[in-house]
DOTI-642721 format. One record per atom (N, C-alpha, C): residue number from 1; residue in three letters; atom name; x negated, y, z. Coordinates in Angstrom, 1 decimal. Layout:
% DOTI-642721
[r NUM "Ala" "CA" [X Y Z]];
...
END
This chain:
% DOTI-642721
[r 1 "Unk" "N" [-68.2 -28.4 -0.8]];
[r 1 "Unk" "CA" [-67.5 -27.2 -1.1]];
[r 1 "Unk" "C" [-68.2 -26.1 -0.3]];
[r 2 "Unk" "N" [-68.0 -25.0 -1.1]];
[r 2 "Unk" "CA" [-69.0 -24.0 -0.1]];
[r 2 "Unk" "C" [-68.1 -23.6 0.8]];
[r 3 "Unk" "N" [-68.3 -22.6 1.7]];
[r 3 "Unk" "CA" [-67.6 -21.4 2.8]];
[r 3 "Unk" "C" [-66.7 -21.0 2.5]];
[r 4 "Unk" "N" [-67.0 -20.2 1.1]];
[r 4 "Unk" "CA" [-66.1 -19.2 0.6]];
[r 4 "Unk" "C" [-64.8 -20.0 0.1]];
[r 5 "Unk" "N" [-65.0 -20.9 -0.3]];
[r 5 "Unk" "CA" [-63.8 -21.7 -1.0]];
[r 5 "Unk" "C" [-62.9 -22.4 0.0]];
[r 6 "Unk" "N" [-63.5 -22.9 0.8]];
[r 6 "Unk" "CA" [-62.9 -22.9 2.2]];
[r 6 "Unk" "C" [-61.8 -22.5 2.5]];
[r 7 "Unk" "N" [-62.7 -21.1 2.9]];
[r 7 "Unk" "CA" [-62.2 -20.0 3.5]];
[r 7 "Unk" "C" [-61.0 -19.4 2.3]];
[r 8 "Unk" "N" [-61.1 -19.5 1.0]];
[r 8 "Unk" "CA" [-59.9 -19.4 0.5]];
[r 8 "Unk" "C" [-58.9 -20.1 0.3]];
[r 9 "Unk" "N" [-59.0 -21.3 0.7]];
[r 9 "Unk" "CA" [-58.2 -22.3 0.8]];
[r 9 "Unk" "C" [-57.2 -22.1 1.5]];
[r 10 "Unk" "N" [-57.9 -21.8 3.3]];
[r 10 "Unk" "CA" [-57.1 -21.6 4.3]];
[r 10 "Unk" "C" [-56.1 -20.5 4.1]];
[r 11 "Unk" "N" [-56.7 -19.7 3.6]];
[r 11 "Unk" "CA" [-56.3 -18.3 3.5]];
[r 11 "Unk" "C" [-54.4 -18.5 2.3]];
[r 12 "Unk" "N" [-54.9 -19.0 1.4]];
[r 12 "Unk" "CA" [-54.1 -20.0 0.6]];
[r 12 "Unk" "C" [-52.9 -20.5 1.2]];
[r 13 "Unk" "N" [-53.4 -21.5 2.3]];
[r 13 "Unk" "CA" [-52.4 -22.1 3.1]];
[r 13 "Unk" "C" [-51.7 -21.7 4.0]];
[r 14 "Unk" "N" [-52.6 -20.3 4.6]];
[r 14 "Unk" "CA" [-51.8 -19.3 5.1]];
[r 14 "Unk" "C" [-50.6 -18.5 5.3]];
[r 15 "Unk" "N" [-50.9 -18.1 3.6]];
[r 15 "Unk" "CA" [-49.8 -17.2 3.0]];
[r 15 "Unk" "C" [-48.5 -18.3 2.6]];
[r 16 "Unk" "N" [-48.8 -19.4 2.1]];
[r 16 "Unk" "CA" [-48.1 -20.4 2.2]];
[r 16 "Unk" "C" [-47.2 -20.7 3.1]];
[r 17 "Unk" "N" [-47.8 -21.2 4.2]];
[r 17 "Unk" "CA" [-47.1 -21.1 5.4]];
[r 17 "Unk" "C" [-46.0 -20.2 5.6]];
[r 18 "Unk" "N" [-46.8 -18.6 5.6]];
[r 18 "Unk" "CA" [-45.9 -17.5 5.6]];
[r 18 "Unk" "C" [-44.6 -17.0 4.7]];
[r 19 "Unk" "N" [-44.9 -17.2 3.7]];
[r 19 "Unk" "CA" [-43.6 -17.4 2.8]];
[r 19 "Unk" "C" [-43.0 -18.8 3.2]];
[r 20 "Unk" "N" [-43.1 -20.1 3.6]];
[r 20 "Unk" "CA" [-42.6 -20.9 3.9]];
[r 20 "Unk" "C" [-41.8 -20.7 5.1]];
[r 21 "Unk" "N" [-42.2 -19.6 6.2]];
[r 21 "Unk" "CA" [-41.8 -19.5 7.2]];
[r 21 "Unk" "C" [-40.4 -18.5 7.2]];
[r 22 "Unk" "N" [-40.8 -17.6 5.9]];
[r 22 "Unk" "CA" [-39.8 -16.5 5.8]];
[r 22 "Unk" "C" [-39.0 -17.2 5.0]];
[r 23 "Unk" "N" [-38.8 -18.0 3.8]];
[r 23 "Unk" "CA" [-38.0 -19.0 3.4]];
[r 23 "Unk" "C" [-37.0 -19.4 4.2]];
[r 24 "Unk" "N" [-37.6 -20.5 5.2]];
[r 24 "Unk" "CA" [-36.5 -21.0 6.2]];
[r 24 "Unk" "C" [-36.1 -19.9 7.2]];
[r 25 "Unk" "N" [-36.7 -18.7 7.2]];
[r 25 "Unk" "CA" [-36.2 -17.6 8.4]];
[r 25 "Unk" "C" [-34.5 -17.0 7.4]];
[r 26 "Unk" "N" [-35.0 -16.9 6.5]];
[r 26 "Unk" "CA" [-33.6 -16.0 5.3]];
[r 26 "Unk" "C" [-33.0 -17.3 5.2]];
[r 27 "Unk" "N" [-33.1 -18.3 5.2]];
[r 27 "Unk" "CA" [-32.4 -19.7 4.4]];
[r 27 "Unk" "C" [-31.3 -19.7 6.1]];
[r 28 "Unk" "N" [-31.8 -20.1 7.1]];
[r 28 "Unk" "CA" [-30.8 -20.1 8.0]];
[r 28 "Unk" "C" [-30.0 -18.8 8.9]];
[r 29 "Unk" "N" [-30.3 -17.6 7.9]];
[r 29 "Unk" "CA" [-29.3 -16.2 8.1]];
[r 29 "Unk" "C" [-28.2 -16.4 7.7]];
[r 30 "Unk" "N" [-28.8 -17.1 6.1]];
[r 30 "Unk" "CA" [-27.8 -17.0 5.0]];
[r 30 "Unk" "C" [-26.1 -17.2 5.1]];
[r 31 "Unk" "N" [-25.9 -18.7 6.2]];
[r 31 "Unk" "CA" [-24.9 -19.1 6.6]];
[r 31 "Unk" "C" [-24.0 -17.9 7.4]];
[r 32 "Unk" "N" [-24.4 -17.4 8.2]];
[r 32 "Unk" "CA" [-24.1 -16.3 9.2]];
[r 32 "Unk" "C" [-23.8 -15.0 8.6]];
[r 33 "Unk" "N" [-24.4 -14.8 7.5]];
[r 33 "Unk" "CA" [-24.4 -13.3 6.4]];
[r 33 "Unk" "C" [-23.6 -13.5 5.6]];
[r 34 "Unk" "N" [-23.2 -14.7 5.0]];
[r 34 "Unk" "CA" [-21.9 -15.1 4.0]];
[r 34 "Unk" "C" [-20.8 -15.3 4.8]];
[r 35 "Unk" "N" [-20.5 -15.7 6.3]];
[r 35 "Unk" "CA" [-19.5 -15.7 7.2]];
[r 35 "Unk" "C" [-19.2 -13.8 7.1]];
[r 36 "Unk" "N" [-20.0 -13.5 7.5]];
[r 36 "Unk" "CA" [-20.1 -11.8 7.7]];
[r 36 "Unk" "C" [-19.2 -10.9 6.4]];
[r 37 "Unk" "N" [-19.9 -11.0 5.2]];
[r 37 "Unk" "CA" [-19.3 -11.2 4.1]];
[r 37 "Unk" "C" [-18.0 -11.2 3.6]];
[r 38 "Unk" "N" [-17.7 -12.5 3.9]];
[r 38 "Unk" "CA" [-16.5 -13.0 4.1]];
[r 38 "Unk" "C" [-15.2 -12.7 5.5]];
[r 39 "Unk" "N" [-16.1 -12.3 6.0]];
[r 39 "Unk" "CA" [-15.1 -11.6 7.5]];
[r 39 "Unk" "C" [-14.8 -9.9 6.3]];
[r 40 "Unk" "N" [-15.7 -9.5 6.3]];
[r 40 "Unk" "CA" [-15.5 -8.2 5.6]];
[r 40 "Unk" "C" [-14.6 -8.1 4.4]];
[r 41 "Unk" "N" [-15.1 -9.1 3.0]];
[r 41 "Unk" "CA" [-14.0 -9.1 2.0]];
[r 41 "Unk" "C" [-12.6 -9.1 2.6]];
[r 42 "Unk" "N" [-12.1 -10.5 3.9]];
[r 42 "Unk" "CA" [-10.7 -10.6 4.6]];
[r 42 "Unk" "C" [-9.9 -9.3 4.7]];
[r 43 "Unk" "N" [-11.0 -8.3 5.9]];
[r 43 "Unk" "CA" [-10.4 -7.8 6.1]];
[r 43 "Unk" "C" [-10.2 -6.8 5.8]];
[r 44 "Unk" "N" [-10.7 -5.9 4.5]];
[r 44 "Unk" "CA" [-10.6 -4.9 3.8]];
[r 44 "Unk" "C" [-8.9 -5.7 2.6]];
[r 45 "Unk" "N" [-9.0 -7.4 2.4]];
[r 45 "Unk" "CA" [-7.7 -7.5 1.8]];
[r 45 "Unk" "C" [-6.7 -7.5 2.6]];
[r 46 "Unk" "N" [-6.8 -7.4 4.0]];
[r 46 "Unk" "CA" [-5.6 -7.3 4.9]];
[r 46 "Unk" "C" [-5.2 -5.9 4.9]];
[r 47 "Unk" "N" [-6.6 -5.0 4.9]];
[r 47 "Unk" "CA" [-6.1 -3.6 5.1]];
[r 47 "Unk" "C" [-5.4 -3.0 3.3]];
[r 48 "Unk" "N" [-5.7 -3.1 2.7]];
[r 48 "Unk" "CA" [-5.1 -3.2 1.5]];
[r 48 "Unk" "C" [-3.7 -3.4 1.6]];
[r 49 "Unk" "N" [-3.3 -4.8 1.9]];
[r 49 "Unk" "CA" [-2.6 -5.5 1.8]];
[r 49 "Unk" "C" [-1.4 -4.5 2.6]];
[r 50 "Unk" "N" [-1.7 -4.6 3.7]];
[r 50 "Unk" "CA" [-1.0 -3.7 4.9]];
[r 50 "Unk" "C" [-0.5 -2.1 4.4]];
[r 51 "Unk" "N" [-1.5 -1.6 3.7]];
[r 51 "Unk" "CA" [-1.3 0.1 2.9]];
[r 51 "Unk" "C" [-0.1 -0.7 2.0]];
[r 52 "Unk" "N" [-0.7 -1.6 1.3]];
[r 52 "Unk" "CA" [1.0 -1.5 -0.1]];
[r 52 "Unk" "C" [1.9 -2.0 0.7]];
[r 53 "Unk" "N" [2.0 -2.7 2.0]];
[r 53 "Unk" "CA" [3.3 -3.0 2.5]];
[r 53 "Unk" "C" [4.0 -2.3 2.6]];
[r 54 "Unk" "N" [3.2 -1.4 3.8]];
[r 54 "Unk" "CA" [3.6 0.3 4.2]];
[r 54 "Unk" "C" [4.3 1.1 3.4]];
[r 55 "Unk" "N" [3.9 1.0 1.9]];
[r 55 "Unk" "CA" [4.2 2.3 0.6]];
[r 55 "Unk" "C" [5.5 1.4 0.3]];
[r 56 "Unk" "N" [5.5 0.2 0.1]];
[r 56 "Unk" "CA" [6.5 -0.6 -0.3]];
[r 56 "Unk" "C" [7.9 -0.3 0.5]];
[r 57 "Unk" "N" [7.6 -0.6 1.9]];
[r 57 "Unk" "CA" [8.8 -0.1 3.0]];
[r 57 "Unk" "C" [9.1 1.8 3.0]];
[r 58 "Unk" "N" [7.9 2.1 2.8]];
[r 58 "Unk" "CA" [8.6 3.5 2.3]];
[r 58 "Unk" "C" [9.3 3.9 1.2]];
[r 59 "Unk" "N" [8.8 3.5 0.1]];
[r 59 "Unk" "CA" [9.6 3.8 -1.2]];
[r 59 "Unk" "C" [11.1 2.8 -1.0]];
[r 60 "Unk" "N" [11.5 1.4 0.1]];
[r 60 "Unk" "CA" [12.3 1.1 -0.2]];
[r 60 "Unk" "C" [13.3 1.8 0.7]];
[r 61 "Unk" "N" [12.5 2.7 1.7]];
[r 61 "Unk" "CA" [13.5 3.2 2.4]];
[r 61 "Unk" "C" [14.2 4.7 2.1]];
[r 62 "Unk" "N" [13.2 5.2 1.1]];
[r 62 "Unk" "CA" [13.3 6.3 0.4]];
[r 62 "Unk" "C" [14.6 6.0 -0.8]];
[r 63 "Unk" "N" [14.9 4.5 -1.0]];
[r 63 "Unk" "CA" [15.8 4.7 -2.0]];
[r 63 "Unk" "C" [16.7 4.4 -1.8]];
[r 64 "Unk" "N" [16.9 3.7 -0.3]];
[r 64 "Unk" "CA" [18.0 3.1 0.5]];
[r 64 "Unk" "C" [18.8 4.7 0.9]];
[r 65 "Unk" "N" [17.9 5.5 1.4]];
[r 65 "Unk" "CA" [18.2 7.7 1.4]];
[r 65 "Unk" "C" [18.6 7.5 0.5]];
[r 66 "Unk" "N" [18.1 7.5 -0.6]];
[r 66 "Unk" "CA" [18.7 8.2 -1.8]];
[r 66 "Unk" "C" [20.0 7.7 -2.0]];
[r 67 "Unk" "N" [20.1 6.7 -2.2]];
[r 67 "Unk" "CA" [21.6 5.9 -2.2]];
[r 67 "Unk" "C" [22.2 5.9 -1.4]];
[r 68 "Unk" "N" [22.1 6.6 0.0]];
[r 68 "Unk" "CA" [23.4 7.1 0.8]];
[r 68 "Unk" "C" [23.6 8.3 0.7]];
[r 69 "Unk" "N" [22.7 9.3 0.2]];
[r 69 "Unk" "CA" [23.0 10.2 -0.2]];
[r 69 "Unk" "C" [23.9 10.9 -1.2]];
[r 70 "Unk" "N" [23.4 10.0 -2.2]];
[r 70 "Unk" "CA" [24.3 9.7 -3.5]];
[r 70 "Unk" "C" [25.8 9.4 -3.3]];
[r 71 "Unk" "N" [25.7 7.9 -2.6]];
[r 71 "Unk" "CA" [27.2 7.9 -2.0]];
[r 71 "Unk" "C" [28.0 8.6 -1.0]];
[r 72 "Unk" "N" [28.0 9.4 -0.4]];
[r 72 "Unk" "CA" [27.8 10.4 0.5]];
[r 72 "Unk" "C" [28.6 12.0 -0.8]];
[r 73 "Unk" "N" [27.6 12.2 -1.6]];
[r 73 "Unk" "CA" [27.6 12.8 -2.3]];
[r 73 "Unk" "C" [29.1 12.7 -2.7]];
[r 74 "Unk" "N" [29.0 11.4 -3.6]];
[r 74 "Unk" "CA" [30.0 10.9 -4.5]];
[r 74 "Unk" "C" [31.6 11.2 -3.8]];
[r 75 "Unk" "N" [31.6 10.7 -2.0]];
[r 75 "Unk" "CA" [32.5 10.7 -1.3]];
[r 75 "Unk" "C" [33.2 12.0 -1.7]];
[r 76 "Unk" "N" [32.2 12.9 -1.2]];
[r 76 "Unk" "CA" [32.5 14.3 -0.8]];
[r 76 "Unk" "C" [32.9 15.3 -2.1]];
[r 77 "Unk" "N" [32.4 14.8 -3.0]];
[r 77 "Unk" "CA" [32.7 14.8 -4.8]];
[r 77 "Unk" "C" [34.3 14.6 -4.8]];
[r 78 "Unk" "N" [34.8 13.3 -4.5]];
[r 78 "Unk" "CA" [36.1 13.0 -5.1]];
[r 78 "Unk" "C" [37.0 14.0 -4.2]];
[r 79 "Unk" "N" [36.9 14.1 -2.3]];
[r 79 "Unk" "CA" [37.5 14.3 -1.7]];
[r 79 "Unk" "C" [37.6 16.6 -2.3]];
[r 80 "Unk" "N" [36.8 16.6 -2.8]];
[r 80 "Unk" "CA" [36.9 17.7 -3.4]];
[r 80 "Unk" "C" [37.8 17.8 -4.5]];
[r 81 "Unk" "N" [37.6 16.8 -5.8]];
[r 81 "Unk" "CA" [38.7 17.0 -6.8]];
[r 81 "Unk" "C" [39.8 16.2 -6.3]];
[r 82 "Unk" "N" [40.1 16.0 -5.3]];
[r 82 "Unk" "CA" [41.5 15.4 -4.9]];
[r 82 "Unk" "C" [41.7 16.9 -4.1]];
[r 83 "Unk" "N" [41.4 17.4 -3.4]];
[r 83 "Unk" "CA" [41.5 18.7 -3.0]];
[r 83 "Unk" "C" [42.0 19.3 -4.1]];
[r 84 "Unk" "N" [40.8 19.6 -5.0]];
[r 84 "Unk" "CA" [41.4 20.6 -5.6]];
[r 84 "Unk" "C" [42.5 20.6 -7.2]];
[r 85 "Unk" "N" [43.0 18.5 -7.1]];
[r 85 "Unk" "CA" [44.0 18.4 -7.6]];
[r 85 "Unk" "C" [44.9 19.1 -7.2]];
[r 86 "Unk" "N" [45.1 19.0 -6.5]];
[r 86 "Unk" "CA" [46.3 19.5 -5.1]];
[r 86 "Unk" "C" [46.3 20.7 -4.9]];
[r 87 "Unk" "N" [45.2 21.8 -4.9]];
[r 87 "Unk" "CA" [45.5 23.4 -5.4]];
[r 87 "Unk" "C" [46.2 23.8 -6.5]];
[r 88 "Unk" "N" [45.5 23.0 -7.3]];
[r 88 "Unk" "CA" [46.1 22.8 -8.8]];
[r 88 "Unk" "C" [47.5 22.5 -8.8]];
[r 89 "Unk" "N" [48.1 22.1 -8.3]];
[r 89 "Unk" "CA" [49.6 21.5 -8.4]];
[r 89 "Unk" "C" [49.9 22.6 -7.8]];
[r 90 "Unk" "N" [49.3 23.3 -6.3]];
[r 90 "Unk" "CA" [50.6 23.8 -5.7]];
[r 90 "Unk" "C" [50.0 25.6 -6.8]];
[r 91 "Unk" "N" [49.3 25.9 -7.5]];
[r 91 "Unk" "CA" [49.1 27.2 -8.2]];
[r 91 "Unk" "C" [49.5 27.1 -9.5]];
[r 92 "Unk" "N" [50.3 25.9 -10.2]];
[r 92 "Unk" "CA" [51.2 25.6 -11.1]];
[r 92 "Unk" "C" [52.5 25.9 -10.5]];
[r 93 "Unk" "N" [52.9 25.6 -9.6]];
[r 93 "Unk" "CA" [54.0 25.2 -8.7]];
[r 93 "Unk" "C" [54.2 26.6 -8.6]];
[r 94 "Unk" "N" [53.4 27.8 -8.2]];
[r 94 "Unk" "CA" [53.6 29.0 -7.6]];
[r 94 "Unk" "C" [54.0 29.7 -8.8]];
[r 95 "Unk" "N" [52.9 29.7 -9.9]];
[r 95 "Unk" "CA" [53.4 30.1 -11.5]];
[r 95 "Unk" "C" [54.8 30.3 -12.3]];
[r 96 "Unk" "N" [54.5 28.4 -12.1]];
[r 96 "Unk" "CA" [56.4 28.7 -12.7]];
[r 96 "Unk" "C" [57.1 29.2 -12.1]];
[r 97 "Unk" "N" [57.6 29.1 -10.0]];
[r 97 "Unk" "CA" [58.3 29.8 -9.5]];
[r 97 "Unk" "C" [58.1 31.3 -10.0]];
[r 98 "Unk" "N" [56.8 31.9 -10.5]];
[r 98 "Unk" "CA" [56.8 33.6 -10.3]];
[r 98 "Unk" "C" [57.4 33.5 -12.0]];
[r 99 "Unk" "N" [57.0 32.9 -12.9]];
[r 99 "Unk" "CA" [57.4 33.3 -13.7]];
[r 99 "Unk" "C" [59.7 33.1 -14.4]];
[r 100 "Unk" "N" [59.7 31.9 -13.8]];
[r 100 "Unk" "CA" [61.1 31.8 -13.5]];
[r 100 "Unk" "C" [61.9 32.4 -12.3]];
[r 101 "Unk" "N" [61.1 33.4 -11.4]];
[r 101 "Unk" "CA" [61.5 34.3 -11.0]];
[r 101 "Unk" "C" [62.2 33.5 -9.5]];
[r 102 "Unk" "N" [62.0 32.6 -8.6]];
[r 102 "Unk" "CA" [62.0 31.9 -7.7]];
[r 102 "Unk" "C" [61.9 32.9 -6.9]];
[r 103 "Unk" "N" [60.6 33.6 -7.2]];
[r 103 "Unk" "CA" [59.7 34.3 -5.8]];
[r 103 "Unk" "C" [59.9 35.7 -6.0]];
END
């Protein structure tokens, strides 16, 4: 064989090598970078996860307000037309006395 062929052989086995070498250099990251990966997907579903808890406890405490409010409301509703039953009675009451001449 001449020089040159040789010499491209090695050269050959060279580059070889070197992709062989960067093969197993990326082949044993891989494990460590898909841990990585997978640490990242977790914890962006935790943080997710954690925001709709949050919205969830708010909207339920926002309705748990609303429904005391409402009842609250309702209370203060009745204790008014029971009130103002009772105006009503005694501004009948006053009526007929003025009109039957009581007063």
């Amino acid at each position: 064989m001449s020089e040159k062929i040789i010499q491209q052989v090695l050269e050959i086995e060279k580059q070889a090598r070197t992709i062989h070498d960067t093969a197993i250099s990326q082949a044993e990251q891989m494990p460590a970078k898909a841990e990585q990966d997978a640490q990242d997907i977790i914890e962006k579903s935790r943080l997710a996860a954690e925001e709709e808890a949050r919205q969830m406890i708010a909207k339920a405490q926002a309705q748990e307000e609303t429904a005391h409010i409402l009842a609250q409301a309702q209370e203060n509703t009745k204790q008014k037309e029971t009130n103002a039953a009772a105006n009503f009675d005694r501004a009948v009451a006053y009526v007929l006395d003025r009109v039957i001449g009581r007063e």
